[in-house]
PDB file with one MODEL, atoms N, CA, C and O in Angstrom:
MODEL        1
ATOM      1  N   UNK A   1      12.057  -3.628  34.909  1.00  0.00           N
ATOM      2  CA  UNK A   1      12.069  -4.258  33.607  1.00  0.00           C
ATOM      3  C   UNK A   1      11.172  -3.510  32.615  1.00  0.00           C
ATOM      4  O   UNK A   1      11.565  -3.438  31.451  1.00  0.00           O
ATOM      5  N   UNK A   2       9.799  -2.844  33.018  1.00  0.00           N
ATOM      6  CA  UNK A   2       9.264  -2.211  32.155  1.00  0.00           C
ATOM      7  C   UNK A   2       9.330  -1.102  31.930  1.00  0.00           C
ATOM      8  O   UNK A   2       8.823  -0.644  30.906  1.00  0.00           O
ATOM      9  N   UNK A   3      10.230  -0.039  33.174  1.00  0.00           N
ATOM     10  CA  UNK A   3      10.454   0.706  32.812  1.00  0.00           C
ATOM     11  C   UNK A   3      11.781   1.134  31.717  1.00  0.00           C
ATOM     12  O   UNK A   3      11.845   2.286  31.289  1.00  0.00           O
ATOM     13  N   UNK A   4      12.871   0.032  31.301  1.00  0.00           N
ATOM     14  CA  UNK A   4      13.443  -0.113  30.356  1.00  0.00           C
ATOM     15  C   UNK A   4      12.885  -0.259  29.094  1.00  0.00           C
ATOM     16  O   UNK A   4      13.699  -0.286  28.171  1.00  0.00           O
ATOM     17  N   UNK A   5      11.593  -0.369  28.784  1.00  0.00           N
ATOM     18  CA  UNK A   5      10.730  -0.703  27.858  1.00  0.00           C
ATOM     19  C   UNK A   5      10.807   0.425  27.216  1.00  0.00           C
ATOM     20  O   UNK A   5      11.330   0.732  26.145  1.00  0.00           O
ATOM     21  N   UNK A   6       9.893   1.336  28.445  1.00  0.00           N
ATOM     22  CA  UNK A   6       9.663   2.245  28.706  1.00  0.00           C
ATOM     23  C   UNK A   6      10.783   3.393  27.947  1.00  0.00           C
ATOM     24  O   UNK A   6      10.481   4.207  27.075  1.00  0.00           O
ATOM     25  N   UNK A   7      11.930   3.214  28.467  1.00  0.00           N
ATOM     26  CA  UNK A   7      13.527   3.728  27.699  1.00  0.00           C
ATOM     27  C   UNK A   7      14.005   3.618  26.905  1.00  0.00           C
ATOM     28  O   UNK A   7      15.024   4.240  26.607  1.00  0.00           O
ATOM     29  N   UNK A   8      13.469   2.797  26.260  1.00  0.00           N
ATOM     30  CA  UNK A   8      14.086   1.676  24.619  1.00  0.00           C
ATOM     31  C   UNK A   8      14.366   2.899  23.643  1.00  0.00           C
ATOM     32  O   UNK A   8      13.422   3.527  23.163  1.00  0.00           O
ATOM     33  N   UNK A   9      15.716   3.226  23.357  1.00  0.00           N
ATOM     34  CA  UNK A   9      15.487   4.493  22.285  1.00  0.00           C
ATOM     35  C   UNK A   9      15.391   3.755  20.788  1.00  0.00           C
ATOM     36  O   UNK A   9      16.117   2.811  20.478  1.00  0.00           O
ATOM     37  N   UNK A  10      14.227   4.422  19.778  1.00  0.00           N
ATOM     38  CA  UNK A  10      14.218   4.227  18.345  1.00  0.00           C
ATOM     39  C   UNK A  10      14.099   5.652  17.908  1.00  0.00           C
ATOM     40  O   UNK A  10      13.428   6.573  18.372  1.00  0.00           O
ATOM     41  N   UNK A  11      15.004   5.589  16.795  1.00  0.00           N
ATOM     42  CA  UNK A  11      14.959   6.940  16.559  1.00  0.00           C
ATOM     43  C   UNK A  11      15.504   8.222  17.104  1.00  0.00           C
ATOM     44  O   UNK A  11      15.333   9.389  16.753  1.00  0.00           O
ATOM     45  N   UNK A  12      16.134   7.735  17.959  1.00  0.00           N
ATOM     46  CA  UNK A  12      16.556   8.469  18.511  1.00  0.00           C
ATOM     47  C   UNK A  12      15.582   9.422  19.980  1.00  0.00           C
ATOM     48  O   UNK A  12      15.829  10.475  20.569  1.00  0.00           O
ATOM     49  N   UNK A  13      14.502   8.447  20.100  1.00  0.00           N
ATOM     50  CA  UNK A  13      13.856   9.330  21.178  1.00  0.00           C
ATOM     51  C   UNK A  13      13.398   7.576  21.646  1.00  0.00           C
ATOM     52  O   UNK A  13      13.469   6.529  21.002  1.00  0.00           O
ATOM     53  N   UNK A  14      12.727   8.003  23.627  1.00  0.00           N
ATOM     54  CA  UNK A  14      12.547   6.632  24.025  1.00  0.00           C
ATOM     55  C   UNK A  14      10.821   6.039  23.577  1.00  0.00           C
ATOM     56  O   UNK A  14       9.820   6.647  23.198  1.00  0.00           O
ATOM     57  N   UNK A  15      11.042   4.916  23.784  1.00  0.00           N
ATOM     58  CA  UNK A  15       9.542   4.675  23.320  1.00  0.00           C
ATOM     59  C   UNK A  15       8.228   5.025  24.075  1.00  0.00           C
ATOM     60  O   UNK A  15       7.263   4.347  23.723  1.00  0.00           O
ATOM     61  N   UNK A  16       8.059   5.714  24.796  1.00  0.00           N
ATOM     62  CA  UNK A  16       7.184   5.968  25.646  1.00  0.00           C
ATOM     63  C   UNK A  16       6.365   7.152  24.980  1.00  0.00           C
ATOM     64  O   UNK A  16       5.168   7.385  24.807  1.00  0.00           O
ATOM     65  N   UNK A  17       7.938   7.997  24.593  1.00  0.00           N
ATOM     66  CA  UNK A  17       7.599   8.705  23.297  1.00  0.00           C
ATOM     67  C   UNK A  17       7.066   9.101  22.216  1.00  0.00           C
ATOM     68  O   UNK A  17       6.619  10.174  21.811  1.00  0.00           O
ATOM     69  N   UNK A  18       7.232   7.615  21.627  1.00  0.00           N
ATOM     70  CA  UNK A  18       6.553   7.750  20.270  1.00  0.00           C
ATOM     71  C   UNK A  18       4.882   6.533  20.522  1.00  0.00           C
ATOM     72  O   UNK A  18       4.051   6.380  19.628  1.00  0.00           O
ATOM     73  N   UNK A  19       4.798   5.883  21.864  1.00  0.00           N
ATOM     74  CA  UNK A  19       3.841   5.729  21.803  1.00  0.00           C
ATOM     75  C   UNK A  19       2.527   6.478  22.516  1.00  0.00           C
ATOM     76  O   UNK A  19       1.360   6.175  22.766  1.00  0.00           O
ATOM     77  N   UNK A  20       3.418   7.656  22.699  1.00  0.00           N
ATOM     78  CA  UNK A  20       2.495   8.159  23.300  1.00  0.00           C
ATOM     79  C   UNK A  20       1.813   9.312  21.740  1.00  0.00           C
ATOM     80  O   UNK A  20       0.672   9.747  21.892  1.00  0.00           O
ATOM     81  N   UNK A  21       2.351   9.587  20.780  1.00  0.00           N
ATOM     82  CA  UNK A  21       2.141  10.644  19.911  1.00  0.00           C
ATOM     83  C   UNK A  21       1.341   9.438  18.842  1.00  0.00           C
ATOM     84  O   UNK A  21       0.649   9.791  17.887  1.00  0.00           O
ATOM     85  N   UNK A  22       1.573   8.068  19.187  1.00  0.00           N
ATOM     86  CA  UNK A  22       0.457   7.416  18.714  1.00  0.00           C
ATOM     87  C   UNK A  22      -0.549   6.904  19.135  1.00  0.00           C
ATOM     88  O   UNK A  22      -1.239   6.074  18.544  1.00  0.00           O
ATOM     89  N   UNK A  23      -0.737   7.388  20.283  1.00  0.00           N
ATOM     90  CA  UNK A  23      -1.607   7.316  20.872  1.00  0.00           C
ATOM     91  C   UNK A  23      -2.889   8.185  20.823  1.00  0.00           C
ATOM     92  O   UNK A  23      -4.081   7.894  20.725  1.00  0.00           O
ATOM     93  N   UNK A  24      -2.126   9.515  20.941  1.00  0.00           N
ATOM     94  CA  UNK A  24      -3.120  10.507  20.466  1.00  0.00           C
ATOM     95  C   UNK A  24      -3.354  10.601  19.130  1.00  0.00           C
ATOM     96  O   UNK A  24      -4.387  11.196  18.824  1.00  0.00           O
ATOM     97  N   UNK A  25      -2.564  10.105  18.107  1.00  0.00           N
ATOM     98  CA  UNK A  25      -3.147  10.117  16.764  1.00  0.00           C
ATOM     99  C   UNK A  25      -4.031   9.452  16.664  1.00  0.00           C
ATOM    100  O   UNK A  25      -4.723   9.967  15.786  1.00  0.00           O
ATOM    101  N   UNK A  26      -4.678   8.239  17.152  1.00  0.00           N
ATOM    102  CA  UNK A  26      -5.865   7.458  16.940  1.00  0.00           C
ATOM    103  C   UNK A  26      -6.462   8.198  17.905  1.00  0.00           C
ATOM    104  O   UNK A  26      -7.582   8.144  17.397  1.00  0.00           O
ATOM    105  N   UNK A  27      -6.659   8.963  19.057  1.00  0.00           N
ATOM    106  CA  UNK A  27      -7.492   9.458  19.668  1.00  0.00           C
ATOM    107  C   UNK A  27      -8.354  10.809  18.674  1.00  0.00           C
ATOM    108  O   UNK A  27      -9.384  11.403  18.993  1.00  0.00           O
ATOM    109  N   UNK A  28      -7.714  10.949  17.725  1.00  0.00           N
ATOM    110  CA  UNK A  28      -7.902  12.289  16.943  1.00  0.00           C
ATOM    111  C   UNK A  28      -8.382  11.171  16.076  1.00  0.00           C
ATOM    112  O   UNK A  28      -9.575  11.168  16.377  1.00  0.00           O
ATOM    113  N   UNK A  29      -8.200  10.053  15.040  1.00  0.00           N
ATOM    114  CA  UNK A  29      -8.355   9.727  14.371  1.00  0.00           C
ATOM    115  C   UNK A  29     -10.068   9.310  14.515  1.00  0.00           C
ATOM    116  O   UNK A  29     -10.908   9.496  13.634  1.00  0.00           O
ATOM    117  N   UNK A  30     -10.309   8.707  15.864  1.00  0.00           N
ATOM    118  CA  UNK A  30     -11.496   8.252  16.137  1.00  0.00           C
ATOM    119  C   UNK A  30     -12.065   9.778  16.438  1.00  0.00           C
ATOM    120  O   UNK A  30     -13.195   9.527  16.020  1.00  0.00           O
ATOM    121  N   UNK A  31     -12.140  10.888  16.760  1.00  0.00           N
ATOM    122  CA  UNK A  31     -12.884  11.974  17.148  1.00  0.00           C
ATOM    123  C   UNK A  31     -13.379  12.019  14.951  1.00  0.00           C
ATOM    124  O   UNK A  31     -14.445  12.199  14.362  1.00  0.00           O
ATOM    125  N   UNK A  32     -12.360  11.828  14.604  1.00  0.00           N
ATOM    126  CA  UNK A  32     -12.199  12.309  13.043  1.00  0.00           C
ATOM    127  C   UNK A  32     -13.146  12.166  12.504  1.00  0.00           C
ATOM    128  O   UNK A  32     -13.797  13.018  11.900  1.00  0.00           O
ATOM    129  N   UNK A  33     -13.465  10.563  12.702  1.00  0.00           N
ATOM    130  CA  UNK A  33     -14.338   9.732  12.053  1.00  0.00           C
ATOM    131  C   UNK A  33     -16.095   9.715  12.095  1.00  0.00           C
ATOM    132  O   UNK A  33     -17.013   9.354  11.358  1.00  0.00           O
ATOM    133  N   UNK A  34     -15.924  10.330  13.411  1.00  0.00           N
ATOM    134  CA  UNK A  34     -17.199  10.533  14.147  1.00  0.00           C
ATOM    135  C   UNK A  34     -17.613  12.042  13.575  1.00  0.00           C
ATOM    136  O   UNK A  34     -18.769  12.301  13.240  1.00  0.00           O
ATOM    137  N   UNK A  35     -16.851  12.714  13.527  1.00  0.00           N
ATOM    138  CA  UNK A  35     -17.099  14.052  13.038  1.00  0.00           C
ATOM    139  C   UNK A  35     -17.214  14.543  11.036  1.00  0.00           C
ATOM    140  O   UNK A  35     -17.784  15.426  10.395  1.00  0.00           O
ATOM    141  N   UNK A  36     -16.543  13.671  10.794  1.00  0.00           N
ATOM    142  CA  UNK A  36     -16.753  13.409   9.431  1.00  0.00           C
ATOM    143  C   UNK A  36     -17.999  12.529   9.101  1.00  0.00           C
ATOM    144  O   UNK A  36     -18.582  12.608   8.020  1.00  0.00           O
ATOM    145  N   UNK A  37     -18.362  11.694  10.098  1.00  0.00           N
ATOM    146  CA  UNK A  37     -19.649  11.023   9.607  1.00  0.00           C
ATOM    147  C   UNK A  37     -20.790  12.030   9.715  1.00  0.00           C
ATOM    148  O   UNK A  37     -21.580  12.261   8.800  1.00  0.00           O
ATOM    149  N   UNK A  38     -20.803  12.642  10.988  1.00  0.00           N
ATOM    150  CA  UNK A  38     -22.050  13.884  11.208  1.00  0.00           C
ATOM    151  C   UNK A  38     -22.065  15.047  10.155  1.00  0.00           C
ATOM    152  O   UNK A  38     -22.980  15.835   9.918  1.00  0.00           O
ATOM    153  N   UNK A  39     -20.966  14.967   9.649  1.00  0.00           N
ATOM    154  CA  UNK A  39     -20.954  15.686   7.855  1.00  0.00           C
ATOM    155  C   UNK A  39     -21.492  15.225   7.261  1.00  0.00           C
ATOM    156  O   UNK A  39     -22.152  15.814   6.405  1.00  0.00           O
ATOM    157  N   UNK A  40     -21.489  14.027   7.398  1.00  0.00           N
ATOM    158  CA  UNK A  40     -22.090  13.379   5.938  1.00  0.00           C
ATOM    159  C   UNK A  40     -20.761  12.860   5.305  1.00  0.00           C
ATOM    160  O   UNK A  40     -21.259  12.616   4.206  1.00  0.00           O
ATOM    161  N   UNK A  41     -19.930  12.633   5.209  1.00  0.00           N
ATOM    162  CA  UNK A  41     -18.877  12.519   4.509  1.00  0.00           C
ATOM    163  C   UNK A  41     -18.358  11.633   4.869  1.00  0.00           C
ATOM    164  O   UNK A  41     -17.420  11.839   5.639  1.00  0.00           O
ATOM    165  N   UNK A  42     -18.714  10.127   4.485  1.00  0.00           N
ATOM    166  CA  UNK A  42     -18.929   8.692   5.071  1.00  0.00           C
ATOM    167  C   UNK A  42     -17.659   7.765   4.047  1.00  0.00           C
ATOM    168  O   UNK A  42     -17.796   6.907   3.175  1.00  0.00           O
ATOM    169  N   UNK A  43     -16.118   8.595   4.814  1.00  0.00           N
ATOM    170  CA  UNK A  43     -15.169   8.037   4.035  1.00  0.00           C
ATOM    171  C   UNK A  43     -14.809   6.592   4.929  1.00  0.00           C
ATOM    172  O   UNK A  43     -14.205   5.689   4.349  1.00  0.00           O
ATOM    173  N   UNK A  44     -15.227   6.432   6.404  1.00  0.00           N
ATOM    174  CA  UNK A  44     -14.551   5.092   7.183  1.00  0.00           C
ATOM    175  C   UNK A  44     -16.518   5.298   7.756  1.00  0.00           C
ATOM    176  O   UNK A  44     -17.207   6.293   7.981  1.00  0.00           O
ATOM    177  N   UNK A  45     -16.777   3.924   7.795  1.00  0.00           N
ATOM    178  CA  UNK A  45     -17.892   3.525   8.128  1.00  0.00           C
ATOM    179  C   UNK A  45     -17.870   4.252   9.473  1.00  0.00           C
ATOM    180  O   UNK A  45     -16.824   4.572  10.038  1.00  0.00           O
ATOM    181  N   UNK A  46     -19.242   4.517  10.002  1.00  0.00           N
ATOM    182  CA  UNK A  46     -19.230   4.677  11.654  1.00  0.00           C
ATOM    183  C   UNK A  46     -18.446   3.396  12.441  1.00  0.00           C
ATOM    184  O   UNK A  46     -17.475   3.844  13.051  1.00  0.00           O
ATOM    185  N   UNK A  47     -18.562   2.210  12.571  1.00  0.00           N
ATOM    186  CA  UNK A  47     -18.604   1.105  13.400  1.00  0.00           C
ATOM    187  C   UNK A  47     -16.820   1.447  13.276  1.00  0.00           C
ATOM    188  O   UNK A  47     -16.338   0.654  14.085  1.00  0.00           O
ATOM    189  N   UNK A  48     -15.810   2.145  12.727  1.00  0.00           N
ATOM    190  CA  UNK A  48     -14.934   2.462  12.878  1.00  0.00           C
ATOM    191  C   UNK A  48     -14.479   3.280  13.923  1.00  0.00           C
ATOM    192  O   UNK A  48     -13.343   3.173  14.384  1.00  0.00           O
ATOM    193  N   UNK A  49     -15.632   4.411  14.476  1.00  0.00           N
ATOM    194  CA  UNK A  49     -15.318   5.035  15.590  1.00  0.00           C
ATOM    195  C   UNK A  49     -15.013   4.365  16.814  1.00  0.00           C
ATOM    196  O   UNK A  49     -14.304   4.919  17.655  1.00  0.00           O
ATOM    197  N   UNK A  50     -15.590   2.966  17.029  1.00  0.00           N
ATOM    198  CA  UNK A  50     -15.856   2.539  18.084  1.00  0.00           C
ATOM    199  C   UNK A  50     -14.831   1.629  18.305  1.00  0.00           C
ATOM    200  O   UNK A  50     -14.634   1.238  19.456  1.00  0.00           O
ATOM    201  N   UNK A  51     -14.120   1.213  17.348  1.00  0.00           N
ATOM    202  CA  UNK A  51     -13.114   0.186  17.485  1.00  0.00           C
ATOM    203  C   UNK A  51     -11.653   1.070  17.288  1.00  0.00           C
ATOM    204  O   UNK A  51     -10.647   0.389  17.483  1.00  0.00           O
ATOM    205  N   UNK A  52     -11.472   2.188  17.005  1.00  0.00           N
ATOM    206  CA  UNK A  52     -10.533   3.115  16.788  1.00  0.00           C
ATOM    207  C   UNK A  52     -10.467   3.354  18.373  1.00  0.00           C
ATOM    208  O   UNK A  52      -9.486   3.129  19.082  1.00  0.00           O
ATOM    209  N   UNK A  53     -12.037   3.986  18.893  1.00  0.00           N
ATOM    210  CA  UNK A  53     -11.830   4.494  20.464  1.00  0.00           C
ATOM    211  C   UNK A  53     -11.133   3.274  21.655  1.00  0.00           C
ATOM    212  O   UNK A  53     -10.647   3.428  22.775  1.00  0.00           O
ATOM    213  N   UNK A  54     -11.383   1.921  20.712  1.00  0.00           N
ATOM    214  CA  UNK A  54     -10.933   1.042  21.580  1.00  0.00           C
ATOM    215  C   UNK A  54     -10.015   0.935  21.302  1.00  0.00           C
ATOM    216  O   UNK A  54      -9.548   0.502  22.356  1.00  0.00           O
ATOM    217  N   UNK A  55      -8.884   0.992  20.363  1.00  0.00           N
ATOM    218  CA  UNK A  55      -7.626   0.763  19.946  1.00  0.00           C
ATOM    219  C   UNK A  55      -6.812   1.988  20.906  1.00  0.00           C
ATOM    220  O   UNK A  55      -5.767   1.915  21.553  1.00  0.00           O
ATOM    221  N   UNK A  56      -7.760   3.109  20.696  1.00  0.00           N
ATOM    222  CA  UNK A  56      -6.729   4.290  21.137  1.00  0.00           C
ATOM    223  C   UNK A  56      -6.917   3.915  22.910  1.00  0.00           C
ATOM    224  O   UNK A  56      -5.895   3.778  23.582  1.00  0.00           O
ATOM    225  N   UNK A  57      -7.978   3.807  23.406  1.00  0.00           N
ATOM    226  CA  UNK A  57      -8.043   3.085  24.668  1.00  0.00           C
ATOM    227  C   UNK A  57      -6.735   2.366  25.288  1.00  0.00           C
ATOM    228  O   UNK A  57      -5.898   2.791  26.084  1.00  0.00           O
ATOM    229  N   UNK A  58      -6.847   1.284  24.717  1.00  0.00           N
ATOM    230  CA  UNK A  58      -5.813   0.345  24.633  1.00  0.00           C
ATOM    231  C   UNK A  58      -4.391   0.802  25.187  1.00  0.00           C
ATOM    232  O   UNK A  58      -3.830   0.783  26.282  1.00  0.00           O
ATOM    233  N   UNK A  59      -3.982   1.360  23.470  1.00  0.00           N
ATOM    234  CA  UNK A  59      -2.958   1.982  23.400  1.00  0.00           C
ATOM    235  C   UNK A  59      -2.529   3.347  24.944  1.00  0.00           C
ATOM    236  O   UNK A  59      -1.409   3.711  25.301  1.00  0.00           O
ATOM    237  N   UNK A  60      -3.583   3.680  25.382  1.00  0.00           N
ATOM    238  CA  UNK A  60      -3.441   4.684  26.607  1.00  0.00           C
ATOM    239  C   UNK A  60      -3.097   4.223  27.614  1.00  0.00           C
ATOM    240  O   UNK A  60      -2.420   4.887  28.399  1.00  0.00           O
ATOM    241  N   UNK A  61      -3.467   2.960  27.872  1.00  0.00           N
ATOM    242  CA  UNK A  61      -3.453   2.411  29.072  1.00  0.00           C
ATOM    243  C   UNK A  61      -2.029   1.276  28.936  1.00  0.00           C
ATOM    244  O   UNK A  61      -1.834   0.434  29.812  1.00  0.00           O
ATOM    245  N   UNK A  62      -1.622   1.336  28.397  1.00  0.00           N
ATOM    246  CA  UNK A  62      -0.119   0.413  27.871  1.00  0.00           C
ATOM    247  C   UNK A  62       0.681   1.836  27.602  1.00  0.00           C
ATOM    248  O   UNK A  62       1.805   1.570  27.177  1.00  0.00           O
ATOM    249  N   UNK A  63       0.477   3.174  27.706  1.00  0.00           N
ATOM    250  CA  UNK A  63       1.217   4.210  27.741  1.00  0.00           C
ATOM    251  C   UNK A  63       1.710   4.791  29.107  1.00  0.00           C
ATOM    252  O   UNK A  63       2.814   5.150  29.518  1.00  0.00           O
ATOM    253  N   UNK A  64       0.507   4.744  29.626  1.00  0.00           N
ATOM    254  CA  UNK A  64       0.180   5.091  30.898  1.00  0.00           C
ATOM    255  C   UNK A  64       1.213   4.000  32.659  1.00  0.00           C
ATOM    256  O   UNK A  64       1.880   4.313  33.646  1.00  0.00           O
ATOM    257  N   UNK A  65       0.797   3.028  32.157  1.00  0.00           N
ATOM    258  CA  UNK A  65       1.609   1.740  32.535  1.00  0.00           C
ATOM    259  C   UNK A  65       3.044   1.854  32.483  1.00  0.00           C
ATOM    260  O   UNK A  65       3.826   1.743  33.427  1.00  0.00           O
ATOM    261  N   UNK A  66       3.393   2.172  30.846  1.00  0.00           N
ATOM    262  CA  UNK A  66       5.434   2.409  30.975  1.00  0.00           C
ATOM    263  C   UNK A  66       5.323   3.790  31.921  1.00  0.00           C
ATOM    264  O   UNK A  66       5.830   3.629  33.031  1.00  0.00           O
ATOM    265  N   UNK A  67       4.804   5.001  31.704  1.00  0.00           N
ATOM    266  CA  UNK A  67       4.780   6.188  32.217  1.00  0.00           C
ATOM    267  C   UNK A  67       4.874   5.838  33.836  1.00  0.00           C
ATOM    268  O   UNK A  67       5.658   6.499  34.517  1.00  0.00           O
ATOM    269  N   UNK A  68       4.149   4.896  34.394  1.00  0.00           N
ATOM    270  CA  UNK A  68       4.094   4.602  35.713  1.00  0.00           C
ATOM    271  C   UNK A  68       4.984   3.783  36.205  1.00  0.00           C
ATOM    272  O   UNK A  68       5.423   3.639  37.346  1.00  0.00           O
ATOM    273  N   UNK A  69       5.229   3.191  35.075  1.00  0.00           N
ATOM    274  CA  UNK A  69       6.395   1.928  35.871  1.00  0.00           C
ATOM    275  C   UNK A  69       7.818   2.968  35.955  1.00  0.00           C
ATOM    276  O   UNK A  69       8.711   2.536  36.683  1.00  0.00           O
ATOM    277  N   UNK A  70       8.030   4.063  35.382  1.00  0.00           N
ATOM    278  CA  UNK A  70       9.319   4.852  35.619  1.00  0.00           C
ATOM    279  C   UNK A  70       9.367   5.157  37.132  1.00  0.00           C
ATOM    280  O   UNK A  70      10.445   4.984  37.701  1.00  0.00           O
ATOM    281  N   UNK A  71       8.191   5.640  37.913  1.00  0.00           N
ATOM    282  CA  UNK A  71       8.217   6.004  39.079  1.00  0.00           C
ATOM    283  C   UNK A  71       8.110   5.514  40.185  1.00  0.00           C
ATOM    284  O   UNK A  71       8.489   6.012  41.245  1.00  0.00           O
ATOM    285  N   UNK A  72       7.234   3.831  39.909  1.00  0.00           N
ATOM    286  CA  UNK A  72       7.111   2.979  40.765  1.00  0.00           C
ATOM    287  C   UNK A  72       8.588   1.843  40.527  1.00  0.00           C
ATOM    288  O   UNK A  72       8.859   1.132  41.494  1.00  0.00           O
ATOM    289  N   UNK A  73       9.295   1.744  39.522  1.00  0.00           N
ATOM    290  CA  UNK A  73      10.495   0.436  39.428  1.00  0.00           C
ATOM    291  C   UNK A  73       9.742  -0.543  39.453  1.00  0.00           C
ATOM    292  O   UNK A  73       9.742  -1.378  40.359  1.00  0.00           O
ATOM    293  N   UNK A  74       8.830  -0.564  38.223  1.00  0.00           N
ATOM    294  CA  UNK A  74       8.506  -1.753  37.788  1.00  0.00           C
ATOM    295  C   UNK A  74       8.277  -2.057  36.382  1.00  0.00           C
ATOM    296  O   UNK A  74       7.974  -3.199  36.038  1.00  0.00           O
TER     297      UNK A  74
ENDMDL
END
């Protein structure tokens, strides 16, 4: 069942797909933030890094899960 999730095409590609390329965009987004603050260049507060790293977290482990359920049939 989840690996149909997993298969769901939007766009023409399956979703595992596109959550995985959003996945790493908040992983970059939170490196971003952290690295733009040590500039000095204080466009997203710090306390943003930390809840970005948890979002992208998140998002990895609900990636990781469809990715696994293809091989296990679940």
């Amino acid at each position: 069942m989840i690996s149909e999730i997993a298969y769901a095409v939007f766009l023409s590609k399956p979703s595992i797909f596109w959550l995985g390329i959003i996945t790493y965009t908040a992983f970059v987004f939170a490196a971003l933030i952290s690295v733009l603050n040590a500039r000095g260049k204080r466009i997203f507060p710090f306390k943003w890094h930390s809840r970005m790293a948890y979002i992208a977290l998140a998002l990895a482990i609900l990636h990781g899960i469809l990715g696994l359920s293809v091989y296990f049939n679940f």
